[in-house]
VMD Tcl script that draws the C-alpha trace (Angstrom):
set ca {
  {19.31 -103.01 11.74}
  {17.86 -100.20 9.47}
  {20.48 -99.21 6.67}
  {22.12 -95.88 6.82}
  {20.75 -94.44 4.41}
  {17.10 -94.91 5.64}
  {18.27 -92.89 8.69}
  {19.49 -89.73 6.60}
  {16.48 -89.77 4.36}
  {14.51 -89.59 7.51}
  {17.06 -86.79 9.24}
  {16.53 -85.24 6.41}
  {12.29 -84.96 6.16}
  {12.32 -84.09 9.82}
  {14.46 -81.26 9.52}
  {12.64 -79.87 6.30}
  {9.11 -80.25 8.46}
  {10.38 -78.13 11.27}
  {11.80 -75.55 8.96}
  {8.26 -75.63 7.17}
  {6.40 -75.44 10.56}
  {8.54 -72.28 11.52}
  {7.88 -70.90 8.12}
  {4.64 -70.87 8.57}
  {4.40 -69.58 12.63}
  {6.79 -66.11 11.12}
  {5.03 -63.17 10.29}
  {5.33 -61.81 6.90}
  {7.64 -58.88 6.93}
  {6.20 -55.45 6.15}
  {6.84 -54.25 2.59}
  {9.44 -51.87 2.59}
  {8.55 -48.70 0.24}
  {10.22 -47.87 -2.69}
  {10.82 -44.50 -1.77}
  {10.74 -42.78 1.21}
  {7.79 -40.05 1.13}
  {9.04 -36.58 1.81}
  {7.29 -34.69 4.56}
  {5.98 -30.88 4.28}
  {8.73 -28.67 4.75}
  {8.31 -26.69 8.20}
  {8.35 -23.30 7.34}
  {11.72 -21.47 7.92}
  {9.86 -17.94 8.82}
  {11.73 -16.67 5.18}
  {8.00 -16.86 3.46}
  {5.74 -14.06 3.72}
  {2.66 -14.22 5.56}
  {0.46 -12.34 3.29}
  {-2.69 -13.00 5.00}
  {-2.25 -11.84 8.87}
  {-4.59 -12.23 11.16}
  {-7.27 -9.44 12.01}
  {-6.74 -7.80 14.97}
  {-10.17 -7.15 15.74}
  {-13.35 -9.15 14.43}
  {-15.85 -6.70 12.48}
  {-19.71 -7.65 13.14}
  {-21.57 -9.84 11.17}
  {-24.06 -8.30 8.22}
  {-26.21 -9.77 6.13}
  {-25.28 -8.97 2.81}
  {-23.07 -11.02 0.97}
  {-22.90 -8.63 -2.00}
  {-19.21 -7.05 -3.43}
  {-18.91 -3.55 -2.01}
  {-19.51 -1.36 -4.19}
  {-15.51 0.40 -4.19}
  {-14.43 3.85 -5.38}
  {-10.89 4.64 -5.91}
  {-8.94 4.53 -2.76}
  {-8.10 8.39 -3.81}
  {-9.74 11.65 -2.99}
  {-12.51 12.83 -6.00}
  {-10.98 14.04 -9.31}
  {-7.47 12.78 -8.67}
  {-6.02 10.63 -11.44}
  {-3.74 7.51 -10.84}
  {-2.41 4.62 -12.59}
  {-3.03 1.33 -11.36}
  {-0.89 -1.49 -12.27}
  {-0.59 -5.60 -11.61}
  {2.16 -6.73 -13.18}
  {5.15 -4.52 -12.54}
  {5.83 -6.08 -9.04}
  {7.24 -10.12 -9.33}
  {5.84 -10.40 -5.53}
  {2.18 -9.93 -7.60}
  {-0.44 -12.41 -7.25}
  {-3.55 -12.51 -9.05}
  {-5.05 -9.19 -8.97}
  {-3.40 -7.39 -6.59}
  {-2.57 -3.28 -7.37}
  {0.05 -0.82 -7.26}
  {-1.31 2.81 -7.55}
  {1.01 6.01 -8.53}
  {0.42 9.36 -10.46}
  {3.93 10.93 -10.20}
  {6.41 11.87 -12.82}
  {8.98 10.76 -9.92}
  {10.19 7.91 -7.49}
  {9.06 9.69 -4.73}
  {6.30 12.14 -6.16}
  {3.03 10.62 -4.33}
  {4.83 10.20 -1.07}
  {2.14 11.58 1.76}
  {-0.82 11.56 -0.99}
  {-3.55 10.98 1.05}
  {-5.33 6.73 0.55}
  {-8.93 7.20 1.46}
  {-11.33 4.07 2.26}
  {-12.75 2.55 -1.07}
  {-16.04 1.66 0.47}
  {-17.42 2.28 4.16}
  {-16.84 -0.90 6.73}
  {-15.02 -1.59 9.98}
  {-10.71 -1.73 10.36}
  {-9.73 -4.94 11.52}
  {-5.83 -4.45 11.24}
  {-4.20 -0.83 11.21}
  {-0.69 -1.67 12.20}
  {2.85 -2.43 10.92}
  {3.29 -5.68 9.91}
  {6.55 -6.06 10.50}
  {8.93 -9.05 9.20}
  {5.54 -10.84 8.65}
  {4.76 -9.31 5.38}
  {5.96 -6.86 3.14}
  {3.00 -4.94 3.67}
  {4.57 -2.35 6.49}
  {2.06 -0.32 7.24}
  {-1.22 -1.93 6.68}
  {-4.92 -0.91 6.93}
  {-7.21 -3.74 6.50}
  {-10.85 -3.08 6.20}
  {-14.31 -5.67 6.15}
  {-16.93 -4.46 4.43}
  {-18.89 -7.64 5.52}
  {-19.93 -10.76 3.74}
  {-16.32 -11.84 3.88}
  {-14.80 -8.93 1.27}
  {-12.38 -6.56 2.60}
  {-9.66 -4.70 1.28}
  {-5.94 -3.93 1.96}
  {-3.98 -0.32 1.87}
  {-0.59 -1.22 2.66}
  {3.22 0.63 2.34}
  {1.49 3.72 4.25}
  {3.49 6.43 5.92}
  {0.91 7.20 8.19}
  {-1.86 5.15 9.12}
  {-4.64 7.58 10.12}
  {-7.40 5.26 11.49}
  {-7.18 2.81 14.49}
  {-8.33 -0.98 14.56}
  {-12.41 -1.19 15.26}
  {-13.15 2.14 13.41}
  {-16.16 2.39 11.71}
  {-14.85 4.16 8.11}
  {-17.17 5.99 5.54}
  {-16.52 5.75 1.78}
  {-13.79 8.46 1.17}
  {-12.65 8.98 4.35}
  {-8.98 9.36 4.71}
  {-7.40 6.35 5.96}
  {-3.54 6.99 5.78}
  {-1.02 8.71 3.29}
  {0.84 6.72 0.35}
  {4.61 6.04 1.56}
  {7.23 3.10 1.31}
  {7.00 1.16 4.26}
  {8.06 -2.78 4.17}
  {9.57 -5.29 6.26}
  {12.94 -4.50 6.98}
  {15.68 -4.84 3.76}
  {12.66 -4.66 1.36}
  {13.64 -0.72 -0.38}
  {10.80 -0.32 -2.43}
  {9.30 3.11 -3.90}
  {6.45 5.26 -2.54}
  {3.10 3.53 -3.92}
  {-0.10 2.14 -2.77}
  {-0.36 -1.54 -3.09}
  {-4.38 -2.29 -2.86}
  {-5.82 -5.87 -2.80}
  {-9.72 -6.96 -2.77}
  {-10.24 -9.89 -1.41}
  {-13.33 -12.21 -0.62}
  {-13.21 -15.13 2.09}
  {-9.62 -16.72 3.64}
  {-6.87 -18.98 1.73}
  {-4.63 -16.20 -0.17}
  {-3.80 -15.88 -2.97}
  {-7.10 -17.53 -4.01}
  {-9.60 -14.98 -2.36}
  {-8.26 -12.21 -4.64}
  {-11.22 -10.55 -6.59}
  {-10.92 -8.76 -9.74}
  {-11.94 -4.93 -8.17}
  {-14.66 -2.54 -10.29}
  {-14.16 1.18 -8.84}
  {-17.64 3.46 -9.96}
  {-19.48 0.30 -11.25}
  {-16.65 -0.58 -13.80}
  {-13.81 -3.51 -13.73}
  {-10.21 -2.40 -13.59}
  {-8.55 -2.85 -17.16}
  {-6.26 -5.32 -15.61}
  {-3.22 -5.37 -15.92}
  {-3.02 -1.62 -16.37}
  {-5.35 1.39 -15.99}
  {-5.37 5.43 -15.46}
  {-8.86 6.47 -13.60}
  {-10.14 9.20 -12.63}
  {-11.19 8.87 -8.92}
  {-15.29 9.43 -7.93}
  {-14.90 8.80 -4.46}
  {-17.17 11.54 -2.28}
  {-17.56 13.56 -5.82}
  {-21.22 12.99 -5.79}
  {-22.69 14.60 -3.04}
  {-20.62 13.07 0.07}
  {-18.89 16.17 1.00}
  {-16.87 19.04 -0.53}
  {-13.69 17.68 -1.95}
  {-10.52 18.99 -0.26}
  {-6.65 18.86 -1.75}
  {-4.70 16.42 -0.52}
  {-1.54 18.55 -0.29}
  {-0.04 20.61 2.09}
  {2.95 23.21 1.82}
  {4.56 20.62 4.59}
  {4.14 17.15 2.31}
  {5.20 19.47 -1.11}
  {8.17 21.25 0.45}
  {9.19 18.04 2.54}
  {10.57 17.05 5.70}
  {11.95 19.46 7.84}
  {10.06 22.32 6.40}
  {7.81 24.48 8.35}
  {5.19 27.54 7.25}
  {6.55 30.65 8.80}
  {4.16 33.25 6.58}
  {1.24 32.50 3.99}
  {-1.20 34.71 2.30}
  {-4.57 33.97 0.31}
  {-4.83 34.25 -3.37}
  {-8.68 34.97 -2.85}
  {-10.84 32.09 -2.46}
  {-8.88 29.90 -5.05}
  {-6.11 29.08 -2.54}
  {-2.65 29.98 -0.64}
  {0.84 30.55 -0.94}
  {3.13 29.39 1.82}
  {6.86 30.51 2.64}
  {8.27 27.71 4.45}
  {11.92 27.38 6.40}
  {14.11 24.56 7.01}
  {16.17 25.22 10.15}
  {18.34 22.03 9.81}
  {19.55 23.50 6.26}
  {18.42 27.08 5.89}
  {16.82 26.59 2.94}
  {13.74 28.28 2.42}
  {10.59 26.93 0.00}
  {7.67 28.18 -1.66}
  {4.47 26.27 -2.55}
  {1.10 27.49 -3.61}
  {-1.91 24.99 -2.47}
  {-5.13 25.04 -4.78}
  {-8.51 25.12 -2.86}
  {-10.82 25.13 -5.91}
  {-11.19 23.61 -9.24}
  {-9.18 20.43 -7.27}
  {-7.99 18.20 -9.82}
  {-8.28 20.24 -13.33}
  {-5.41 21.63 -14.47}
  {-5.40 25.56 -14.52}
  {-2.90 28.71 -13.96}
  {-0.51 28.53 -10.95}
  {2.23 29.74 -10.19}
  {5.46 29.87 -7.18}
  {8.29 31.73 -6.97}
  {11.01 32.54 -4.52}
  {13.58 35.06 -4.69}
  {16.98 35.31 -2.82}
  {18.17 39.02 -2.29}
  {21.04 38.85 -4.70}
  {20.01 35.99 -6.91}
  {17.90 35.38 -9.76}
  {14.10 34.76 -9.02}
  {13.13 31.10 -9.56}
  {9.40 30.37 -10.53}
  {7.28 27.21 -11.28}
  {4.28 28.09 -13.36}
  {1.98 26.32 -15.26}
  {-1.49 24.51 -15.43}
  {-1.57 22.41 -12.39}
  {-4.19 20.38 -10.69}
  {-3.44 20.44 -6.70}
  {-0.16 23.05 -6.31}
  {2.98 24.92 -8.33}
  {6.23 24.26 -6.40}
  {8.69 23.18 -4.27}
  {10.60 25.75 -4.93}
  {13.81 25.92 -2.76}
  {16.60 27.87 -2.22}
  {19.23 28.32 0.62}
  {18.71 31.53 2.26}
  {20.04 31.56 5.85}
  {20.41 35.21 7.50}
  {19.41 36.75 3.97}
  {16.21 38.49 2.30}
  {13.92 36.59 0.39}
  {10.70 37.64 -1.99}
  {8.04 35.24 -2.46}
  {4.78 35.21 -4.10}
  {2.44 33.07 -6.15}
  {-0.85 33.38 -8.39}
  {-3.74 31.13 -9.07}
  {-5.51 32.59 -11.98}
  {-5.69 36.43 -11.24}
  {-5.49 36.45 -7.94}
  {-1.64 36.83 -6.53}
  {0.31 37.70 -3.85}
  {4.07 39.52 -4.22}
  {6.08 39.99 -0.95}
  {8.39 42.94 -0.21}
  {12.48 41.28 0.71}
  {11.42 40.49 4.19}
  {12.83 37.36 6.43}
  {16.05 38.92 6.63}
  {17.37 36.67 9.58}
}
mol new
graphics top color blue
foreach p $ca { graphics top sphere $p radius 0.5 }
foreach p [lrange $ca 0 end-1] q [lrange $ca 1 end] { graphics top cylinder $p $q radius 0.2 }
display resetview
């Protein structure tokens, strides 16, 4: 009879040989990471979408040479540009305004900075801040953005000339974005924003970035007979409407203008030559009863508003542009 303890010691290196041959039949676990690797966020709709889609695709060319851009402005206006007074700014993105007030430029006419095709003219929405938004190719992959217009004036799949108006400077953003009237203008070259942002050169000469005043060029050389950008309507405002004008000789008009929602009356007078240097001008407007209220002065484009309420009474009007002027008689009684 084999002792006892022969029998345990041999339990004992059976067991440990199955538990090695089961060892060796078990897959090695998977390492387990350290850290668990954090996916890409999905976007929550909350970021802006600042490169929409065109709506329309322009046709191919063959250069692949920068446009050569004028100043999104009619010829001989002056504006300041600036890139770094907005913290939604990338890069070399612009925000063009001349006025002494918020909402001076408001309905300033934006022209087209170089010729090409529209690809987007529409309101962007909640997309973008841009609101309303012209996009145009000038081929080779540049293109430029107007955007924050109150009126667009051109429709997608245009073909545009260089200096032909394209909208009017306004305010426009996606909804609970109050911003001031301005014109933000981008150049870009090629997809993947912000990166295809260009540095832009308006006459043959690069923006001082970050800020700039220039003189606009655009159609002063030959393309056409420059034209003001002002209106008694966009000077006088909303609501207002020309009920009686008269010519100050070939340099331009006055206009007497009447708002029926408030009875106020306004005078403007619109320069036709020597557009953008500053010379005489004058408005007045004068309320049977009340002092006479003039703006005079060297002016580039027009002299005015000048309001005053005036419902059911006489009012005198008038303005001058150099020597030539026009004085009414008390007249618009009612």
């Amino acid at each position: 009879m084999r002792p006892s303890s022969i029998l345990t010691v041999g339990f004992v290196l059976l067991c440990g040989l199955a538990t090695s041959q089961a060892a060796i039949a078990a897959p090695s676990p998977t390492p387990t990471a350290s850290a668990p690797v954090t996916p890409t966020p999905t976007p929550t709709g909350t970021q802006d979408n600042n490169d929409p889609p065109d709506e329309v695709k322009a046709p191919p060319v063959s250069t692949l040479a920068a446009p050569s851009l004028q100043m999104p402005f009619p010829c001989n206006q002056s504006w300041t540009g600036n890139s770094s007074n907005s913290s939604a700014h990338r890069s070399y993105e612009l925000d063009w305004n001349r006025g002494n007030t918020a909402d001076a430029d408001r309905g300033d006419t934006v022209v087209a900075a170089a010729a090409g095709t529209v690809v987007i003219s529409s309101h962007q929405g909640s997309v973008n801040g841009f609101g309303n938004l012209v996009k145009i190719d000038h081929g080779g992959g540049w293109t430029t953005f107007y955007a924050h217009l109150t009126v667009r004036s051109v429709a997608v799949g245009a073909k545009v000339t260089q200096g032909q108006k394209i909208g009017t400077v306004g305010n426009t953003s996606k909804p609970g974005n109050n911003i001031s009237p301005h014109l933000h203008f981008e150049l870009r070259q090629g997809s993947s924003y912000p990166s295809n942002l260009r540095k832009a050169a308006f006459n043959g000469k690069t923006f001082g970035y970050p800020n700039q005043t220039l003189t606009s060029k655009n159609k002063c050389g030959g393309g056409g007979t420059p034209t003001n950008p002002h209106t008694a309507q966009s000077v006088c405002g909303s609501g207002f409407k020309v009920i009686n004008s008269a010519a100050l000789g070939t340099a331009g008009n006055v206009y007497l203008l009447y708002n029926s929602a408030n009875g106020n009356n306004c005078v403007a007078t619109i320069k036709k030559t020597n557009l953008g240097k500053a010379t005489a001008t004058s408005a007045y407007l004068e309320v049977k009863g009340k002092p006479r209220t003039t703006d005079s002065g060297s002016f580039t484009y027009y002299a005015g508003p000048v309001k005053a309420a005036a419902a059911d009474k006489c009012v005198k009007w008038g303005g001058k542009i150099g020597s030539s002027a026009h004085d009414s008689a008390f007249e618009h009684c009612s």
